[in-house]
Phi, psi and omega in degrees: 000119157069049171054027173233115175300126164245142195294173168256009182270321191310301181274357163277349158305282199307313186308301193277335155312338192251026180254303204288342189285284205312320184279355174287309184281357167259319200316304202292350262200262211278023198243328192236011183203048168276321180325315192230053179289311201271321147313306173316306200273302206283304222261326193245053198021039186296318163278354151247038144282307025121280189288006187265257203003300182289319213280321202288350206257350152285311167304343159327287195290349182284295181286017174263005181083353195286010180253329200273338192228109200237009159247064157327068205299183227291314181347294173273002180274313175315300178294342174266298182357284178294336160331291165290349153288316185288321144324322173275339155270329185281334176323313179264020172271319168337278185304339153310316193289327159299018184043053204242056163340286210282010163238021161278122182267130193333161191284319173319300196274007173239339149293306194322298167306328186297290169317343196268315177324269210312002192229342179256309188317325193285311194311323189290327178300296194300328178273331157339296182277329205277347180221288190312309211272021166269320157299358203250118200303146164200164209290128211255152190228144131201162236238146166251151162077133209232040192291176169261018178279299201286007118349282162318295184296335196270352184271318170271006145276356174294315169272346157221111170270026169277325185326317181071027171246133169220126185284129168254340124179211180237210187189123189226129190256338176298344190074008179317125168257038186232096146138202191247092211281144168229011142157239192239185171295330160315311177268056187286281218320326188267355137329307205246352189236329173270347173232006164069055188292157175261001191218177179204137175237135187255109164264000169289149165317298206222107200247016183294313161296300159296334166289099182309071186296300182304014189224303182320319206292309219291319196269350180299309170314329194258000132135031196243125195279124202257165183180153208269109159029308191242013170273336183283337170267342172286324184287348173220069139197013187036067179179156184264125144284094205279336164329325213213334175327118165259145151332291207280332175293333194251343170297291193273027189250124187289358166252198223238112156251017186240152165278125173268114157010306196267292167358297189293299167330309169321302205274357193280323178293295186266026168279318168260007180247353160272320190267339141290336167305317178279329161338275201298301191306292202271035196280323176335253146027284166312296194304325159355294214241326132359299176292302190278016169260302209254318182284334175267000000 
């Protein structure tokens, strides 16, 4: 999505978080406004007041890193918790001030939800990684070839199990004792009928000799995904290994590596038509903090 691999433990967090975000603040709704709760969501846009709330306090969580990264201790997931909560208030104090009523949510039900969020989000995480996410299948690799690239990668899937790869270890003809040797290159076949991998990653240097290609075709065929080094370092550090980059990958590569003409035009217009916009909203706001700068 939008050229960014996402795991599938990544979006089933972020999915349910942000159902359990929505149901606290409906919780919250029909808890302080009951006599006219149900009036509120259908006749006065209560549920996508309901719903700005939840989307800002996701994009919160998102840019505090808390998708990329899930083992978070409890301190700081409490304080970005409240942060990002706090984010979510100043959005709608943002809308009040833009005189936008009918997209606020009354002032009760948005601290009670705000307090109900930060307290289900902690239980969910912490039982999230401590459990759901041990239970949730995932994918076992292994390496042909032992670089220090491929080093790298087994050490961030070590640290991040959201990733949902789990390195079982590589095959090698050097005899490397650095990682976890499951023997030589000869024996993939007997490798792959003993730990069953879902995946094969080819990290050798130098494959004109070495790359067994007929037992890679035999096992692509038998329904196990063979893949190359550096589609495997993009997916677990999200960013190209200029290390391992071949020519002929950026010769024969099907997206636009040069800037397109129009594209730059594009983005030049509505780079500058956002940012006078944003410009004119927040100049109030500036002069403000302006004043209280200058008086303080």
């Amino acid at each position: 999505m939008f050229r960014r691999i996402i795991p599938g433990r990544v979006a089933a967090l972020l999915a349910s978080e942000f159902l359990l975000i929505y149901l606290c603040y409906v919780a919250a709704t029909f808890a302080f406004l009951r006599p006219d709760a149900q009036v509120f969501l259908v006749d006065d846009n209560g549920w996508l007041r309901i719903f700005i709330v939840t989307l800002c306090l996701i994009v919160g969580i998102y840019f505090h890193d808390l998708y990329s990264n899930f083992r978070v201790r409890l301190r700081d997931l409490i304080q970005y918790s409240i942060v990002v909560a706090g984010a979510a208030f100043l959005a709608e104090a943002l809308l009040s001030y833009l005189r936008l009523p009918q997209w606020v949510l009354p002032a009760r039900p948005m601290i009670a939800g705000s307090a109900l969020t930060i307290a289900i989000l902690l239980v969910w995480r912490i039982h999230f990684v401590g459990v759901l996410l041990k239970m949730m299948p995932s994918e076992r690799v292994i390496f042909l070839g032992n670089s220090p690239i491929v080093q790298e990668i087994v050490a961030q899937f070590e640290k991040h199990p959201e990733k949902g790869l789990t390195p079982l270890g590589f095959l090698d003809d050097s005899g490397s004792s650095c990682g976890q040797r499951l023997g030589a290159l000869s024996d993939l076949r007997e490798v792959v009928d003993w730990l069953h991998p879902d995946r094969i990653v080819v990290a050798i240097t130098e494959r004109r000799s070495n790359l067994p290609v007929a037992r890679l075709l035999e096992l692509r065929l038998s329904g196990i995904r063979i893949e190359d080094v550096l589609s495997t370092y993009e997916a677990a550090f999200e960013r190209i290994s200029t290390r391992v980059l071949r020519p002929s990958q950026m010769i024969f590569s099907s997206t636009e590596l040069g800037p397109n003409p129009r594209r730059v035009a594009l983005q030049s217009i509505y780079s500058m038509t956002a940012a006078a916009i944003a410009t004119l909203i927040a100049a109030p706001v500036m002069l403000c903090v302006a004043v209280l700068i200058k008086l303080t």
